[in-house]
C-alpha positions as CSV (number, residue, x, y, z in Angstrom):
1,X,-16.2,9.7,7.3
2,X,-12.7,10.5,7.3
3,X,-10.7,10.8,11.1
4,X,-11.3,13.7,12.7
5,X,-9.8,14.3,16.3
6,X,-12.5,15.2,19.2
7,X,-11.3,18.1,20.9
8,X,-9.3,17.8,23.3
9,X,-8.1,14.7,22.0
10,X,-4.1,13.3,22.9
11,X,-2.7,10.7,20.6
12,X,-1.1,8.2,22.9
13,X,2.4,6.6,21.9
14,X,2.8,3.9,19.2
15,X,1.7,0.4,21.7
16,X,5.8,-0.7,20.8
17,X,9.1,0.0,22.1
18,X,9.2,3.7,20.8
19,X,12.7,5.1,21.2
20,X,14.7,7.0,18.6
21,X,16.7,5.1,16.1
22,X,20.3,4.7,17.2
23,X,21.7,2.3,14.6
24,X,21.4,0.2,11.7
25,X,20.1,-3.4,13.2
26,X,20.3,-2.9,16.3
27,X,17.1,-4.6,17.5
28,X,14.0,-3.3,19.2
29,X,14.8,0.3,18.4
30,X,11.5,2.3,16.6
31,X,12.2,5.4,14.7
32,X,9.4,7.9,15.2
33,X,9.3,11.6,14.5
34,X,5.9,12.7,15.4
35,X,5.7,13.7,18.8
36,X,2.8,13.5,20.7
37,X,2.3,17.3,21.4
38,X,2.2,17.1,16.8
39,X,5.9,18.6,17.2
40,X,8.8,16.7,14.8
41,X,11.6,15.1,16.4
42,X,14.5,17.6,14.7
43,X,17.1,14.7,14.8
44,X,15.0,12.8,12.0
45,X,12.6,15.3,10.7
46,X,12.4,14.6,7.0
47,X,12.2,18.7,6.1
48,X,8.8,18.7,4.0
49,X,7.1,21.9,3.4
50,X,3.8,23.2,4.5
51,X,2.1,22.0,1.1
52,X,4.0,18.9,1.2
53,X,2.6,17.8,4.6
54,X,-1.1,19.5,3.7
55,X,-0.7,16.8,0.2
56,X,0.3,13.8,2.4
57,X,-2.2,14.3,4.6
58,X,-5.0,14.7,1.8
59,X,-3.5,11.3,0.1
60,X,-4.1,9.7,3.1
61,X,-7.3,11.4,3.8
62,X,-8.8,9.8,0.4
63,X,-7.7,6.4,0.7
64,X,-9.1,6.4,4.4
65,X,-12.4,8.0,2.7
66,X,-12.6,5.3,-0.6
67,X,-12.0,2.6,2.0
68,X,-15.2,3.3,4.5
69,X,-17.1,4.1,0.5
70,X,-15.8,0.9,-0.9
71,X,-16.3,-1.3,1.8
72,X,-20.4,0.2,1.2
73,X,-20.4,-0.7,-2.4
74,X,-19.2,-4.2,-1.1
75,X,-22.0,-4.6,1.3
76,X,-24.8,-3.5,-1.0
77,X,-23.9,-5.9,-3.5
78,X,-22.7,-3.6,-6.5
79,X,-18.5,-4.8,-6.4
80,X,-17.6,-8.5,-5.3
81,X,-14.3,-7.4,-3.3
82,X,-12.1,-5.2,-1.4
83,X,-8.7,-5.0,0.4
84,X,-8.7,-2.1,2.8
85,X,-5.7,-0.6,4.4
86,X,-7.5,1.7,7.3
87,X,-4.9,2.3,10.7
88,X,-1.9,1.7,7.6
89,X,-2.3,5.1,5.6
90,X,0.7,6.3,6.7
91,X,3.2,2.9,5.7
92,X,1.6,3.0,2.3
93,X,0.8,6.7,1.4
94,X,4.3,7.7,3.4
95,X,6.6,4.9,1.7
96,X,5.1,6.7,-2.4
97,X,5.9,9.8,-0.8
98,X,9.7,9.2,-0.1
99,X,10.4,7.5,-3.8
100,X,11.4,9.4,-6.8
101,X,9.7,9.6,-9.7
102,X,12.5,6.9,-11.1
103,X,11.9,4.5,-8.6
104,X,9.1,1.2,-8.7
105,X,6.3,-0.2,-6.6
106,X,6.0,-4.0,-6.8
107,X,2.8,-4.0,-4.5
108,X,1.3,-6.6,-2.4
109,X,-2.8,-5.7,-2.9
110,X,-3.6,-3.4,0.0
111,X,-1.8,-0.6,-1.7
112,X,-4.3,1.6,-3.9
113,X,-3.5,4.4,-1.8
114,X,0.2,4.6,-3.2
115,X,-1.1,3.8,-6.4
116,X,-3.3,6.8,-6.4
117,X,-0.4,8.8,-5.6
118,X,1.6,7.9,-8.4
119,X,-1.0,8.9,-10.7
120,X,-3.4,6.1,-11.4
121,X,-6.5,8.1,-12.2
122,X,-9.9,7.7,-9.5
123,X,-11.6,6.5,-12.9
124,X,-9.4,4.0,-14.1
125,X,-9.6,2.3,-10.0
126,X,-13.0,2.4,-10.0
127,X,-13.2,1.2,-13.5
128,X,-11.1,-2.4,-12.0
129,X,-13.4,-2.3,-9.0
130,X,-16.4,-3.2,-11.7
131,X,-14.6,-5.6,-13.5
132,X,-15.8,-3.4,-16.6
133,X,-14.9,-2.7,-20.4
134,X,-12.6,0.1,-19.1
135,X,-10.9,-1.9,-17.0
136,X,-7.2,-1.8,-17.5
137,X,-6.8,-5.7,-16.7
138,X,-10.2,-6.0,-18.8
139,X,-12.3,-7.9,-16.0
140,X,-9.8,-10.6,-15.6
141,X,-8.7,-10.1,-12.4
142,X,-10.9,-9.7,-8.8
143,X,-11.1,-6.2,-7.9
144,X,-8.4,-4.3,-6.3
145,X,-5.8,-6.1,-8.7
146,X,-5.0,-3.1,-10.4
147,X,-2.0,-1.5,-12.5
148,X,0.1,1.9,-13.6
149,X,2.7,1.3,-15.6
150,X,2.9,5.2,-16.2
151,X,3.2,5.9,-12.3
152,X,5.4,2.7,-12.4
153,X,3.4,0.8,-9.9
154,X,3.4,-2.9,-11.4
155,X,0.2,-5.2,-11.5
156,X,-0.7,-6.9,-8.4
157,X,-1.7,-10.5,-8.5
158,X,-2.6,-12.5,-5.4
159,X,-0.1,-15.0,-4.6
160,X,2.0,-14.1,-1.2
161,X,5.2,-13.1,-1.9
162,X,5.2,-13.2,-5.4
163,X,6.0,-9.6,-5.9
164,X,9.3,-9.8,-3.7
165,X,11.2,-11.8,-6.4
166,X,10.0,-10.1,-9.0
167,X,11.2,-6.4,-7.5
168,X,14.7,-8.5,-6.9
169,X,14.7,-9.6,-10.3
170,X,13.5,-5.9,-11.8
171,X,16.2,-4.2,-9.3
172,X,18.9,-6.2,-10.7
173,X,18.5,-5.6,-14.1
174,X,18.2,-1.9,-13.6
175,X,21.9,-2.3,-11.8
176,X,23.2,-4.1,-14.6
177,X,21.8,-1.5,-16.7
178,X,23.3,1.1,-14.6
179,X,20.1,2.5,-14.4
180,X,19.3,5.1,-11.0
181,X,16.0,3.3,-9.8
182,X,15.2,1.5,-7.0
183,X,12.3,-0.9,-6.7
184,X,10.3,-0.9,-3.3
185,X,8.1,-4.1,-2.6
186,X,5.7,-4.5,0.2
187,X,4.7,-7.4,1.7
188,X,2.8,-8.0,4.9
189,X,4.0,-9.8,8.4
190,X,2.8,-12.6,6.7
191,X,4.6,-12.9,3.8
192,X,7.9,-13.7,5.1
193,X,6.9,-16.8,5.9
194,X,7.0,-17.3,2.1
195,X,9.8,-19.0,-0.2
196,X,9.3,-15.6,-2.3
197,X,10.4,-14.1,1.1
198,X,13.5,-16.0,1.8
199,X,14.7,-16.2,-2.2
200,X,14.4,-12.7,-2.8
201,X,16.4,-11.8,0.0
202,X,19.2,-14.2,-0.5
203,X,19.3,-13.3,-4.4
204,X,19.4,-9.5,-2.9
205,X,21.9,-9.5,-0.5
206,X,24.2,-11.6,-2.6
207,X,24.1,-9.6,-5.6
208,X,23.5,-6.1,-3.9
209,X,20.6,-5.1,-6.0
210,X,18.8,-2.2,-5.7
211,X,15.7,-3.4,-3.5
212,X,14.1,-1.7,-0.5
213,X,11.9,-4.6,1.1
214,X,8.6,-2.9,3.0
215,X,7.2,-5.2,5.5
216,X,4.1,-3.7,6.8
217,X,3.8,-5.3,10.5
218,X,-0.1,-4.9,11.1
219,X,-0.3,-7.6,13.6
220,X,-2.4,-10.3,11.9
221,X,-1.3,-12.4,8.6
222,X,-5.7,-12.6,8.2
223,X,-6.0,-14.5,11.6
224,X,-2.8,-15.7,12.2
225,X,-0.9,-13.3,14.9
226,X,3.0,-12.0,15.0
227,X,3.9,-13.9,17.7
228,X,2.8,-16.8,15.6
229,X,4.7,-16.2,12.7
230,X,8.1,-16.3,13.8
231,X,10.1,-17.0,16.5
232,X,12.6,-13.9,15.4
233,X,12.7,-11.1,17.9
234,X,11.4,-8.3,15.0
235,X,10.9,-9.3,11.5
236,X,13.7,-6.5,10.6
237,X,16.6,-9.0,12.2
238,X,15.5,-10.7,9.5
239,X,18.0,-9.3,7.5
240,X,21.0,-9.7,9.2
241,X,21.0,-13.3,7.6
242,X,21.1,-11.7,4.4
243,X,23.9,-9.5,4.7
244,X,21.8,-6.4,4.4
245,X,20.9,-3.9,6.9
246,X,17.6,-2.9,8.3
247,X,15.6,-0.2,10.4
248,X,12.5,-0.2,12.1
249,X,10.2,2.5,12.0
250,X,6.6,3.9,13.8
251,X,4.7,2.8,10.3
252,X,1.6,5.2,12.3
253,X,4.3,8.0,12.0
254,X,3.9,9.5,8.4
255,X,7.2,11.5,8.7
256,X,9.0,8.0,10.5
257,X,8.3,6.0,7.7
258,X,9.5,9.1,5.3
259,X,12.7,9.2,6.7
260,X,13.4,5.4,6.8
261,X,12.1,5.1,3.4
262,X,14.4,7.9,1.9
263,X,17.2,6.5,3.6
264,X,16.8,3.3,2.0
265,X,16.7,4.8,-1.1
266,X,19.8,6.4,-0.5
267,X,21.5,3.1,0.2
268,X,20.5,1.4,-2.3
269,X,20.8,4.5,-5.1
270,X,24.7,4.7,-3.7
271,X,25.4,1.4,-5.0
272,X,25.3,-0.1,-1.3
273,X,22.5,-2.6,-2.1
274,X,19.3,-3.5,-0.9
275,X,17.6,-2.5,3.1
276,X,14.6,-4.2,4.7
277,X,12.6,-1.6,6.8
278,X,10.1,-3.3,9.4
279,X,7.0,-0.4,9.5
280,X,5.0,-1.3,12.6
281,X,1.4,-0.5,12.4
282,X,-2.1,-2.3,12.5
283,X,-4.4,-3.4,10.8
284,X,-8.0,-1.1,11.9
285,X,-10.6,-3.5,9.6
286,X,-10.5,-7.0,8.7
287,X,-8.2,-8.4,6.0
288,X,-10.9,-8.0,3.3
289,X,-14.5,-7.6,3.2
290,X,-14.9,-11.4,3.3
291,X,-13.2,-11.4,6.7
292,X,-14.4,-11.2,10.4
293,X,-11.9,-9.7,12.5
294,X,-14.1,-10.1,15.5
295,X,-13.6,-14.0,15.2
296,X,-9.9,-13.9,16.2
297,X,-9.2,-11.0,18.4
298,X,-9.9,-8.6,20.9
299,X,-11.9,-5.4,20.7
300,X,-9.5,-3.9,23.4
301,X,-6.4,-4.3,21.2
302,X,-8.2,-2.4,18.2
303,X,-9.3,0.3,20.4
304,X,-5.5,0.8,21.8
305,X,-4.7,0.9,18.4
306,X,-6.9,3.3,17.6
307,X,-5.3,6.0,19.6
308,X,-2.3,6.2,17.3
309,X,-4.7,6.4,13.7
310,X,-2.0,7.8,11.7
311,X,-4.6,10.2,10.1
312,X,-5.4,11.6,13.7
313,X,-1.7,12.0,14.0
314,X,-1.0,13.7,11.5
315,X,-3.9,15.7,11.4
316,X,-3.0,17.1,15.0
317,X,0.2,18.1,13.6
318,X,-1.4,20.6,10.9
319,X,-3.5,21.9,13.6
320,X,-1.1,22.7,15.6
321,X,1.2,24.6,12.7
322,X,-2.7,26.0,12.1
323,X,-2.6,24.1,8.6
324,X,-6.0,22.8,8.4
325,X,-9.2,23.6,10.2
326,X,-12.8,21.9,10.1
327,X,-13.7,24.5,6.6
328,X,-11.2,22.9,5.3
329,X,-11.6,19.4,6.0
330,X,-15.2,19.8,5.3
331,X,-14.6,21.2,1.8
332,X,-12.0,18.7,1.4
333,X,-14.7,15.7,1.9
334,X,-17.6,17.2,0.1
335,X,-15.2,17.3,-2.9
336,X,-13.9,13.6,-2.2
337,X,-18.0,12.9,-1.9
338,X,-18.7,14.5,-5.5
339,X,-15.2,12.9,-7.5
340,X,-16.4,9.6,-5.9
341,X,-19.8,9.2,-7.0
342,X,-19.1,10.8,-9.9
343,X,-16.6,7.8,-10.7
344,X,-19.1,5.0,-9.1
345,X,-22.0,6.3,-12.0
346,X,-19.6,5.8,-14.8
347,X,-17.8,2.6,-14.1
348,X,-21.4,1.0,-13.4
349,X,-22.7,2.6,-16.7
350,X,-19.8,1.0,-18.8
351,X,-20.6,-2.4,-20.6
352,X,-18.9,-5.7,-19.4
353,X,-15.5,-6.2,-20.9
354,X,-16.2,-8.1,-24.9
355,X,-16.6,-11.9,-24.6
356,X,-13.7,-12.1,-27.0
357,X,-11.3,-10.2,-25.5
358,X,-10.0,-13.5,-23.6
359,X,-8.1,-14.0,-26.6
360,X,-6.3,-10.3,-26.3
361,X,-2.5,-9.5,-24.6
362,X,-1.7,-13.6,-24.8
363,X,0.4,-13.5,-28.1
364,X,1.6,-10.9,-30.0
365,X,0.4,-12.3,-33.1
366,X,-2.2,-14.4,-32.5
367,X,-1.8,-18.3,-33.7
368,X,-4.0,-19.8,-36.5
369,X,-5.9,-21.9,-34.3
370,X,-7.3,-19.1,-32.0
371,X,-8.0,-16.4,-34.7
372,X,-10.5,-19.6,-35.7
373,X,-11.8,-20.0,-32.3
374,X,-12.4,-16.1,-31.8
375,X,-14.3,-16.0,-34.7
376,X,-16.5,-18.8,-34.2
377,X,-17.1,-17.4,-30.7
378,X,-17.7,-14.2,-32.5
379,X,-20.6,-15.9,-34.5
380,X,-22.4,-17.6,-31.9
381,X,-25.0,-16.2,-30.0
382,X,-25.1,-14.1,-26.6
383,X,-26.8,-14.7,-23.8
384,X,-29.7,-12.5,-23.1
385,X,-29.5,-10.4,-19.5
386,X,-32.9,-10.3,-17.4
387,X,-33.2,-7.6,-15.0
């Protein structure tokens, strides 16, 4: 089920150096806003309204909820695959929040949650998760490798990096078109190991494109930790060598990585170029449901961690501005149950994506040669299904 603070409960400070944010680059400074009483720091309080807060909290309320359902489905055999992002709601749901409708997402694949939020319908997720006829990618790509062009949130393939470039590249031509957008890419801890890494932010920096880079610090690149990954005090010094700036934020703080996010955009919107904002956070589940956490670390750092669950965090801030109650939240997940299942029964009642449609979005008019070849394929035979 979905966090839900014991009573009496205190969320204990993000396990990080936690001061405010004094400047631009500056090295181990943290923005956070949420305090741990659930009061906002007025120096960087973002300003949303009640119903504002009340919809980030349900965004991240759902993707917390599909997550614990999905990784179910996973186990009893009926998808083959899923990334989860439990313990980083708040990075991914927070960082959709701040963009305008205008702006991009070029997405690493832990970030269904922001998709969601843009407007890719429950239906058409599920649909990918099955692999079936529905399936927007039609069954061509694992599950979780989704797309929504109309909540522009670009397709994800799995390659590291490979979206940094490509936001870069996307960001650029909106400048030279003069157009107002910005494109956002995240990328784990990991990732900037990558060449995609390093290119991207050269190509960025040089040509002041209109990029926010999103490293979501969760501690582990699968089994490999930070300390292992680079020698740099914070990944966010990062960009100095680029000739960009960059800020760090509490990525546990939904209303931290709000205001980082926004002022990124603001950057980059003013012509200013392209900001790299470190959000610190962890990762509560393994990598993917083909991974075993428990292989390569220590119960008593996830249980620290724990403690600052962004959705407990937040949650305590809407009951203290006596925003939510337990009705609520328990009408809240009994609709989340019913929209869920509901999804689950359709996308395992659709037929498999046509045999044929391997020869569809290739060319735009399809050659001689595999017209041929589609319709012999066409004429042969199908395998029967038992079972």
């Amino acid at each position: 089920m979905t966090a839900s603070p014991s009573k009496g409960a205190s969320i204990h400070p993000l396990p990080v150096p936690s001061r405010p944010l004094l400047s631009e680059g500056s090295g181990d400074e943290v923005l956070r806003v949420l305090r741990n009483d659930g009061t906002l720091d007025p120096h960087h309080n973002p300003h949303l309204s009640d119903e504002q807060v009340i919809a980030l909290y349900c965004a991240m309320a759902r993707t917390r909820f599909l997550d614990e359902r999905l990784v179910t489905l996973q186990r009893q055999g009926r998808i083959g695959f899923h990334v989860g992002s439990m313990g980083e709601e708040a990075t991914i749901v927070g960082s959709a929040f701040a963009l305008r409708p205008s702006d991009w997402i070029f997405p690493c694949y832990r970030e269904f949650g922001a998709a969601l939020l843009r407007g890719l319908p429950l239906q058409t997720y599920m649909n990918n998760m099955f692999g079936n006829a529905h399936d927007t990618v039609k069954g061509r790509q694992m599950p979780d490798h989704y797309t929504c062009r109309q909540g522009h949130f670009v397709s994800i393939s799995s390659p590291i990096g490979t979206q940094i470039t490509q936001a870069v590249g996307f960001s650029w031509a909106a400048k030279k078109r003069r157009e107002d957008l910005v494109a956002l890419t995240f990328f784990g801890d990991g990732a900037t190991s990558s060449p995609e890494f390093h290119s991207g932010m050269n190509f960025a920096g040089v040509f002041k494109t209109p990029t926010v880079f999103l490293c979501r610090n969760n501690g582990w690149a699968i089994s490999i930790p930070t300390h292992q990954q680079t020698a740099s005090e914070t990944f966010g010094i990062k960009a100095v060598a680029y000739g960009m700036p960059y800020l760090r934020c509490d990525g546990n703080d939904a209303f931290a990585v709000i205001a980082a996010v926004r002022k990124a955009i603001a950057h980059a919107s003013a012509g200013r170029g392209p900001m790299l904002i470190e959000a610190l956070t962890y990762r509560l589940s393994g990598h993917s449901t083909s991974d075993d956490p428990k292989a390569y670390r220590e119960e008593a750092d996830v249980e620290r961690w724990r403690q600052t669950d962004p959705l407990l965090r937040l949650r305590e801030h809407l009951e203290h501005n006596q925003l939510w109650n337990r009705d609520q939240h328990s009408s809240f997940e009994d609709n989340l149950e019913k929209e869920f299942l509901a999804a689950v029964a359709q996308a395992e009642a659709a037929p498999s994506p046509s045999v044929d449609s391997m020869f569809d979005d290739v060319y735009a008019q399809l050659p001689w040669h595999l017209r041929e070849q589609r319709g012999q394929l066409q004429r042969l035979p199908r395998a029967i299904k038992h079972g």
